[in-house]
C-alpha positions as CSV (number, residue, x, y, z in Angstrom):
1,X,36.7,71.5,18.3
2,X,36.3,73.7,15.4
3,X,37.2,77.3,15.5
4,X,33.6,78.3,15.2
5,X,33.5,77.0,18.4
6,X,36.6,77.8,20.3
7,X,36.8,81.1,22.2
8,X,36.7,84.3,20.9
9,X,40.0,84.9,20.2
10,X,40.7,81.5,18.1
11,X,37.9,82.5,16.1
12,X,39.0,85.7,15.5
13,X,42.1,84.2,14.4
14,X,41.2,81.8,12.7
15,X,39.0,83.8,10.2
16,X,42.0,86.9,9.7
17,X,40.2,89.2,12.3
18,X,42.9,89.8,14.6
19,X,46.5,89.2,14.2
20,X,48.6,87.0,16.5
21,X,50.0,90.6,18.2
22,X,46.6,91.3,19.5
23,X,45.8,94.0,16.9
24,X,42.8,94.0,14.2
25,X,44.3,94.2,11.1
26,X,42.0,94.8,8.1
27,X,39.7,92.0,7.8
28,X,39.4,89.8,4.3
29,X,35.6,90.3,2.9
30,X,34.3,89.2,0.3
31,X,33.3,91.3,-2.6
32,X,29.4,93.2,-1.8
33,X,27.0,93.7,-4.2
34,X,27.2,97.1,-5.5
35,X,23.8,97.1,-7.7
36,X,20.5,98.6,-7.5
37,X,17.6,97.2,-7.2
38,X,15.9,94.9,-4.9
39,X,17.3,92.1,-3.4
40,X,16.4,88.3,-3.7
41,X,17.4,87.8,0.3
42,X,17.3,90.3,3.1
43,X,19.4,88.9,6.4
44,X,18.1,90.5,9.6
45,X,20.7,90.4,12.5
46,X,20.3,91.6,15.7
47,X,23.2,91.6,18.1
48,X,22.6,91.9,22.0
49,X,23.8,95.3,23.2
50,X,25.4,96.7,19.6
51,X,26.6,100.5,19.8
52,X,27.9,102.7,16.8
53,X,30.7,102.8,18.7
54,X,31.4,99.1,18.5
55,X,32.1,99.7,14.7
56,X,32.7,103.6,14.5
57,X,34.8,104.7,16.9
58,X,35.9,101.4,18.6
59,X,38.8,98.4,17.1
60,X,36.7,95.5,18.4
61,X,34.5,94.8,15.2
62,X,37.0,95.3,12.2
63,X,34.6,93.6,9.7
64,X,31.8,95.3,10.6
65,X,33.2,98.8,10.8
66,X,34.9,97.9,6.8
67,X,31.4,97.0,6.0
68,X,29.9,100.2,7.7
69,X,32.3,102.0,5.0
70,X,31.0,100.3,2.6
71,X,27.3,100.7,3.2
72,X,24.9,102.5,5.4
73,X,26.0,103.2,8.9
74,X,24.0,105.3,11.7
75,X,25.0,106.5,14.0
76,X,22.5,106.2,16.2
77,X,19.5,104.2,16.3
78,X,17.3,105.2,19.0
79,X,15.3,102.3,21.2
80,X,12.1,102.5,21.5
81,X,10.3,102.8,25.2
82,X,11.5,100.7,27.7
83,X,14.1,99.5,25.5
84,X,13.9,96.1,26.5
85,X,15.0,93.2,24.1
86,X,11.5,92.2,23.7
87,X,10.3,95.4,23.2
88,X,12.9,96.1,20.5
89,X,12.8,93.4,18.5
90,X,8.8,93.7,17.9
91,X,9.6,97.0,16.9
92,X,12.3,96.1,14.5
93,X,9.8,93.6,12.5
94,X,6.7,96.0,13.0
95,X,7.6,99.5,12.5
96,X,5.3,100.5,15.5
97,X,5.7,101.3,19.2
98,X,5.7,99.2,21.9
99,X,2.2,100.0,23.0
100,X,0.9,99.2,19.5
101,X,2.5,96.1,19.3
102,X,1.6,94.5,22.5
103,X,5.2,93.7,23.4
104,X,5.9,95.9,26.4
105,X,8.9,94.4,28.7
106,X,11.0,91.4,28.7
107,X,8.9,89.6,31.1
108,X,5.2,88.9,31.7
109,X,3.3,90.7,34.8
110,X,1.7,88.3,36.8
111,X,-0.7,88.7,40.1
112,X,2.5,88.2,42.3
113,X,5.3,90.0,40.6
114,X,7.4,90.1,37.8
115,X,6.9,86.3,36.0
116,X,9.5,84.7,34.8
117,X,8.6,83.9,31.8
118,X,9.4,86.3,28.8
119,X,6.6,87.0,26.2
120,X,7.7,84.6,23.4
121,X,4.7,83.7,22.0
122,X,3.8,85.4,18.3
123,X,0.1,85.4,19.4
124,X,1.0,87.9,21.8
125,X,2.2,90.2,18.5
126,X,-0.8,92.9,17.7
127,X,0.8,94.2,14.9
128,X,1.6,93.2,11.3
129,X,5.5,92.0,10.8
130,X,7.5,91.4,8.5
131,X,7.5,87.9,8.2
132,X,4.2,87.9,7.7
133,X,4.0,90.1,4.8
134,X,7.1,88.3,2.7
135,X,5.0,85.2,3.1
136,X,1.6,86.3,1.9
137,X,3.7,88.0,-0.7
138,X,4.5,84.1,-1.8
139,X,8.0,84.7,-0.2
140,X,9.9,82.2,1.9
141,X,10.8,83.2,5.6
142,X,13.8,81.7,7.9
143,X,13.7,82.9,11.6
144,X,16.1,81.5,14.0
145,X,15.9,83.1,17.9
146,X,14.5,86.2,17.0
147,X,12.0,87.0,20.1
148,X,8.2,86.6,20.1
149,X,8.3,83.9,17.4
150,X,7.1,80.8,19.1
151,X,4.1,79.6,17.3
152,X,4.7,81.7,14.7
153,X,3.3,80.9,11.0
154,X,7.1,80.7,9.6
155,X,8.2,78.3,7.0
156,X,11.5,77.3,8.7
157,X,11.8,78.3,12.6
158,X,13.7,77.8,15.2
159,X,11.6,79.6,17.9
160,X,12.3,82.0,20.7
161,X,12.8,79.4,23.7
162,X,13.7,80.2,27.4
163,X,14.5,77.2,30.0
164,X,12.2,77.6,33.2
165,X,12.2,74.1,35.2
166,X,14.6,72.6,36.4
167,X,16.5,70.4,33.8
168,X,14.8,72.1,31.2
169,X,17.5,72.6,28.3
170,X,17.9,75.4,25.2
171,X,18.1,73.1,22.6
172,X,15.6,70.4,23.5
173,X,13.0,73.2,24.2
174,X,13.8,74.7,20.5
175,X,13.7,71.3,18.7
176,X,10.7,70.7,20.0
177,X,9.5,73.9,18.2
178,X,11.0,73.6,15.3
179,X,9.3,73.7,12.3
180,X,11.2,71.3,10.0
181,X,13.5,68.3,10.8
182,X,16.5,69.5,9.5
183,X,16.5,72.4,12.4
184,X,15.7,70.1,14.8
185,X,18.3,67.4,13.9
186,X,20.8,70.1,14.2
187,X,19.5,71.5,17.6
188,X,19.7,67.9,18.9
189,X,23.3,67.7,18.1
190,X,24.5,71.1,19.7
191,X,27.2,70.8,21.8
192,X,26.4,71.9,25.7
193,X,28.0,75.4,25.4
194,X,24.7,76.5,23.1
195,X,22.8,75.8,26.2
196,X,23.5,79.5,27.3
197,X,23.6,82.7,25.3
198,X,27.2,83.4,24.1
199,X,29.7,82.4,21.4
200,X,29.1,79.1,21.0
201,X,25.1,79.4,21.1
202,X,26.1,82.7,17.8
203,X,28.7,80.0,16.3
204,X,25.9,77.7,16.2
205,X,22.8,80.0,14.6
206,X,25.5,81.4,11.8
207,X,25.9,77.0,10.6
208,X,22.1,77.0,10.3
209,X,21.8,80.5,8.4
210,X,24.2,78.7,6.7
211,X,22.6,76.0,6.0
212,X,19.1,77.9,5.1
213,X,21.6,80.1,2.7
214,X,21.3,76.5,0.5
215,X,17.6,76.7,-0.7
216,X,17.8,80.6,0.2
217,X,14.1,82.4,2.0
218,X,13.6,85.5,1.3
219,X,13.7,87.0,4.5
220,X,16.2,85.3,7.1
221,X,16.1,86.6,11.1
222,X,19.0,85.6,13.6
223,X,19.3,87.1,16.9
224,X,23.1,86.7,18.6
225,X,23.3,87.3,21.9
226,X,26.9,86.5,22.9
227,X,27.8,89.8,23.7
228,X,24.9,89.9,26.7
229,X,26.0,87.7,29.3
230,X,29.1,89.9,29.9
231,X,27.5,93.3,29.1
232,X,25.4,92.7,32.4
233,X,27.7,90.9,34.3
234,X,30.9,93.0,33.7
235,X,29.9,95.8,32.7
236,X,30.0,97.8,28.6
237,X,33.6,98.8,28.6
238,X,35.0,95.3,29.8
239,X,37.2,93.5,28.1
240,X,35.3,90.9,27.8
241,X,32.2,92.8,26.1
242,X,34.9,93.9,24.1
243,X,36.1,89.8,23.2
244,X,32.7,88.8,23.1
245,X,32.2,92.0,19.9
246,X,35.0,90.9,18.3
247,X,33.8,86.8,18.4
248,X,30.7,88.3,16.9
249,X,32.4,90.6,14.6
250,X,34.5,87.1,13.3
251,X,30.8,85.3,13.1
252,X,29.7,87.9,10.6
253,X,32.0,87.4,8.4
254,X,31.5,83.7,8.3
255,X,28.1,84.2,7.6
256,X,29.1,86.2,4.0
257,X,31.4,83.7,3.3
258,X,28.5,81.6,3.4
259,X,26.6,83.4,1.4
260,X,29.0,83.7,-0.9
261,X,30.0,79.9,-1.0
262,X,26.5,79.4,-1.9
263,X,26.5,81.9,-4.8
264,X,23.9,84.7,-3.6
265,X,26.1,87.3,-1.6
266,X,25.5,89.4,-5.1
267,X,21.9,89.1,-4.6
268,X,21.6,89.8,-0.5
269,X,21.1,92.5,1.5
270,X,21.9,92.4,5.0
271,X,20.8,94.5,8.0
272,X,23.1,94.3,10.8
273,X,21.4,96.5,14.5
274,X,21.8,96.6,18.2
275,X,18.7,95.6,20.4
276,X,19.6,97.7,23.5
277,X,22.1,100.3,24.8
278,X,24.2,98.6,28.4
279,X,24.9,101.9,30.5
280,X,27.6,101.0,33.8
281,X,25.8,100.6,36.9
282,X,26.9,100.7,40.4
283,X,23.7,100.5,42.7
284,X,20.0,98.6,42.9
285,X,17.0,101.2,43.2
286,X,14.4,98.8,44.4
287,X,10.8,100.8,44.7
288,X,9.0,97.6,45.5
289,X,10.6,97.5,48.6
290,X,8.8,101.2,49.6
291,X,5.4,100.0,48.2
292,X,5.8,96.7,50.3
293,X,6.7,99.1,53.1
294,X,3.4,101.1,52.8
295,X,1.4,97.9,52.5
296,X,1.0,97.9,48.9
297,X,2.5,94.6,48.5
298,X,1.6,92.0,50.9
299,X,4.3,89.1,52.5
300,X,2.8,86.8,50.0
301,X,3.8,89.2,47.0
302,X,0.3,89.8,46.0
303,X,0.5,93.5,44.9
304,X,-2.2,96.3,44.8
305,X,0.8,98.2,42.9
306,X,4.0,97.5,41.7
307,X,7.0,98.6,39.6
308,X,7.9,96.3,36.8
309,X,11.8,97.2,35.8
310,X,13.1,97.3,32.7
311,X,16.5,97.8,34.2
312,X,16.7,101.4,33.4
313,X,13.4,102.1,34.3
314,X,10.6,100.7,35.4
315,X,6.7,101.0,35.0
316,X,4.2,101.1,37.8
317,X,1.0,99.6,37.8
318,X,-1.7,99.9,40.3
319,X,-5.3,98.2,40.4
320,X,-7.2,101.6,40.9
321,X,-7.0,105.0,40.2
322,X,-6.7,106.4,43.9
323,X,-4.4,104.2,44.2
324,X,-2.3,104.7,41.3
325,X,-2.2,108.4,43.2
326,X,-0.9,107.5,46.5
327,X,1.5,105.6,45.6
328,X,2.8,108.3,43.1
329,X,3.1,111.1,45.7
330,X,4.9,108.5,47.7
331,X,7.4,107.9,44.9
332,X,7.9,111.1,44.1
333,X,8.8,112.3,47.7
334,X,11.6,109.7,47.4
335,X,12.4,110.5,44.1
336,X,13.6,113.9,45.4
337,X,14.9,112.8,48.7
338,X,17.2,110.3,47.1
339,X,18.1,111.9,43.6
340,X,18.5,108.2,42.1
341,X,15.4,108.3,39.6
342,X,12.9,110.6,38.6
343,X,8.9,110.2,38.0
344,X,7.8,110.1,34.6
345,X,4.4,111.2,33.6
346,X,1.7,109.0,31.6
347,X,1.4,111.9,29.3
348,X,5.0,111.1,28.5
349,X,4.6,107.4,29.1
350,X,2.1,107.7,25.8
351,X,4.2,110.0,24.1
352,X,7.1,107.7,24.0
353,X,4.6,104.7,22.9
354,X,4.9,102.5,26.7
355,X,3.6,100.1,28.1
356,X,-0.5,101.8,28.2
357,X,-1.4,99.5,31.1
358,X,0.9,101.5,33.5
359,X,-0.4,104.3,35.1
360,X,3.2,106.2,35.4
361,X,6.9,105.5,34.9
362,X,10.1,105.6,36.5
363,X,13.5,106.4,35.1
364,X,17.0,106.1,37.0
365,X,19.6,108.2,36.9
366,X,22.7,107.1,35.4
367,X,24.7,104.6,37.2
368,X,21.4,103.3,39.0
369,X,19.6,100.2,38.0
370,X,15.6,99.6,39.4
371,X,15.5,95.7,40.3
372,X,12.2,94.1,40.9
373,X,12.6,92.6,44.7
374,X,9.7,94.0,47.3
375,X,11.8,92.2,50.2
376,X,15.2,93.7,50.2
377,X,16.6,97.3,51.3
378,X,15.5,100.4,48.6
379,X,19.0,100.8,47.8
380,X,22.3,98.0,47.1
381,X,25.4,97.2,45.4
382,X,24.0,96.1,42.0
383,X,24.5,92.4,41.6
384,X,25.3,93.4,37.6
385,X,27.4,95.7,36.2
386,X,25.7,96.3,33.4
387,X,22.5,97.7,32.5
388,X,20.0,98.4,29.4
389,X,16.6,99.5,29.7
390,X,16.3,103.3,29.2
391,X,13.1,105.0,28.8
392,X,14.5,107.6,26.6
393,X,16.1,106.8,23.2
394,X,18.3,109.7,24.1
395,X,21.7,111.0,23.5
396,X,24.1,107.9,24.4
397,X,21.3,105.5,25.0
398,X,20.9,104.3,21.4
399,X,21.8,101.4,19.6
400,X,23.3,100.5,15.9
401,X,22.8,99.5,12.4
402,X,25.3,99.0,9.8
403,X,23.0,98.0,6.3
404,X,25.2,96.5,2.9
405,X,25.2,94.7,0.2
406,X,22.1,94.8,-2.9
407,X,19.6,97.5,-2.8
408,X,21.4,100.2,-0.2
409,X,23.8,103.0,-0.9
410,X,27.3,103.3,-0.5
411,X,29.4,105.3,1.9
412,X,26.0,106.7,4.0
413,X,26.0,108.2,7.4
414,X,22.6,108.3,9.6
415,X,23.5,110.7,12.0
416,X,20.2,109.4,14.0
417,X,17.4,107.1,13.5
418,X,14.6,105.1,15.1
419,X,14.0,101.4,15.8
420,X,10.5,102.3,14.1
421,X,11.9,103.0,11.0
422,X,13.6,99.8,10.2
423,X,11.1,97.7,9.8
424,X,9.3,100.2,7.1
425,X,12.6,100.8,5.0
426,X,13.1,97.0,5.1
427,X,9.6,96.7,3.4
428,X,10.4,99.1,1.0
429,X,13.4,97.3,0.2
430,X,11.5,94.2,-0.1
431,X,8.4,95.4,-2.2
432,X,5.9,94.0,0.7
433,X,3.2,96.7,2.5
434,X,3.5,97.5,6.2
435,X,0.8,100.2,6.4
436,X,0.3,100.6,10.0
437,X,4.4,101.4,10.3
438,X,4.9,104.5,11.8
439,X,8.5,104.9,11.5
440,X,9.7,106.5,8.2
441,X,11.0,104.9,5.1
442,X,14.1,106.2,4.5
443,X,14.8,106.3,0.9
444,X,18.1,108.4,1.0
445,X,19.8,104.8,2.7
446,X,17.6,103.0,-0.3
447,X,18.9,102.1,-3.7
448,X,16.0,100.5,-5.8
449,X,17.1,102.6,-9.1
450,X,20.8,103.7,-10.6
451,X,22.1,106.6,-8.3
452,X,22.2,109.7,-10.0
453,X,25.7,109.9,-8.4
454,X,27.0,107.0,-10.6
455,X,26.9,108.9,-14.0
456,X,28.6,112.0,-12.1
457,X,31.5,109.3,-10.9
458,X,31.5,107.3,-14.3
459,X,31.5,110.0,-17.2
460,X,30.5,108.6,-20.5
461,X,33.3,107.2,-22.8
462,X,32.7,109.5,-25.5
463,X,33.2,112.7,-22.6
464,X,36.9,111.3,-22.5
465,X,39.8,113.2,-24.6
466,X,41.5,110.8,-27.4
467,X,44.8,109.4,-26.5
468,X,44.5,108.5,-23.1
């Protein structure tokens, strides 16, 4: 087994992460472009539950927090509504709200429930992305697991794939849908650990970016989720949400070795960001089980209204108007009586860009977590430990970005940001329109031309006294 592939802390070790003692010394890097102007690759990553604290604050993610030094680091990147995974990484390709873009939660609504299918087809996308703007610039595009990519027009993909029958597997599902044989050979040959999110799944996305880093695209999206499976089960401040970072943190720095290896680490940009925030949780709110109580839901599940979580909140649908009224006065007498959540209004629902199909909102109070089952008690031990899912891209419920290499500034601190604005500044960077973005550009992270700062640091030869 190659360390790639071995747990966290052999990989760690292995690439000079984290020293036999247990503590990260600094990690080796390779050299970063430090040039303006655009690059000829941008790498999108997007790692499941990523904080600023991960590489600010924390020890956990040495190479990412050198590389935050060295680049563009925020220090907070608030999620958009909902702040679902889903949600989130529309936003991060389209610049525009959830309710723009069409991608609303992490799992469809059907007429009995919460499906369990997630929304991963790109027809579902009402908004411009990214990808597509590189490619009708003439540009090349690699996306491997980024969400709401199935069916979607890019040159090489390996798509957004969930299992949902029984002896349905991960990598048969995504060779199926890939779109050339070289992606498909390799997901046919991935080793049975892949089968679920976590190290071994990241270990094996950072070989094929490595592999598309050999006839380079100009836009590359990879999605790791290794850090997910013990962010919910165990909780954010685990030690093994802490091993699973660090695994990540060692995966990163594979993937510019890579880069370099393949000669165009002077000529890349990458874009490293956090999908959702994982607050601790200790108890299940579950409103379905009052609607189901007052008849709103029948045995059968067939619902007249319903809440559809997002973990940290939820949104409530109803199929009329008086409807949609009852059951809010009913919700909102228990959202006083038991403290856990509060009601949020569909003035604010459109404000923060939701879901526009929901009449209302609801958004739990920290340590709670809203689960979807109509035929269990209103309140629980919470199975998880973990929870993402906020409404609010509020004080401690953002996420993270760390931006290097070609085309960004050195040595910059976003104190806060928006999901929305990635997508636009990532545009600018690339030279490609995204007119209906409306997140901000933001050209103080961007360095297209010289920095005035460099003739400030540099002074001219002839400024220097003879003789030294």
């Amino acid at each position: 087994m190659s360390a790639a592939r071995g747990s966290p802390l052999l990989l760690a070790l292995a690439l000079g992460c984290v020293a036999p003692g247990g503590a990260p010394p600094a990690p080796r890097l390779p050299p970063l472009a430090d040039a303006a102007g655009r690059p000829a690759v941008i790498v999108l990553v997007s790692v499941a539950g990523l904080t600023a604290e991960r590489y600010l604050a924390g020890d956990a993610m040495p190479a990412l927090a050198a590389l935050a030094s060295r680049g563009v680091a925020a220090e907070q990147l608030e999620t958009v509504a909902g702040a679902g995974a889903y949600p989130a990484h529309a936003s991060l390709v389209t610049g525009v709200a959830p309710a723009e873009h069409g991608i609303v939660a992490d799992q469809l609504l059907g007429e009995r429930g919460v499906r369990r299918a997630p929304p991963s087809h790109a027809s579902q996308l009402r908004a411009a992305t990214l990808w597509q703007r590189v490619a009708e610039s003439g540009g090349s595009v690699t996306s491997l697991d980024w969400p709401t990519t199935t069916g979607a027009q890019i040159a090489s993909l390996l798509p957004d794939v969930t299992p949902l029958r029984a002896g349905e597997r991960w990598s048969a599902l995504a060779a199926a849908g890939a779109s050339v044989p070289w992606l498909a050979d390799r997901l046919r040959a991935a080793p049975a650990a892949a089968e679920q999110p976590g190290p071994a799944r990241d270990a094996l996305l950072i070989d094929l970016a490595c592999a598309a880093f050999e006839a380079p695209p100009r836009l590359l999206l990879l999605r790791l989720r290794g850090p997910e499976p013990p962010l919910v089960a165990l909780g954010p401040y685990s030690a093994e949400a802490a091993a699973a970072f660090s695994a990540v943190d060692s995966e990163l720095v594979r993937l510019l070795g890579c880069a370099e290896r393949t000669g165009i680490l002077p000529q890349t940009a990458f874009v490293v960001m956090g999908d959702q925030a994982f607050a601790s949780v200790h108890t299940a709110l579950r409103p379905n089980a009052w609607l189901r109580e007052a008849g709103w839901i029948t045995p059968q599940g067939r619902w007249k209204a319903f809440a559809r979580s997002n973990g940290g909140s939820a949104y409530v649908y109803a199929n009329e108007a008086r409807t949609a009224v009852q059951v809010r006065k009913q919700l909102e007498a228990r959202a006083d009586e038991s403290r856990a959540f509060r009601v949020v209004s569909a003035d604010e629902m459109i404000e923060r860009g939701a879901d526009p199909d929901a009449w209302f909102g609801l958004e739990a109070e920290p340590g709670f977590v809203i689960e979807n089952a109509a035929d269990a008690a209103p309140f629980g031990a919470a199975a998880a430990h973990g929870s993402g899912g906020a409404l609010r891209g509020e004080a401690g419920a953002g996420t993270g970005l760390v931006a290097f290499g070609r085309g960004f500034r050195r040595g910059v601190r976003v104190p806060r940001m928006s999901q929305l604005d990635v997508a636009p500044s990532v545009a600018a960077l690339l030279g490609v329109p995204l007119e209906a973005a409306t997140g901000r550009t933001l050209v103080g992270v961007l360095r297209l031309a010289p920095d005035p700062a460099d003739a400030v640091a540099a002074p001219p030869a002839e400024a220097t006294p003879r003789g030294r």
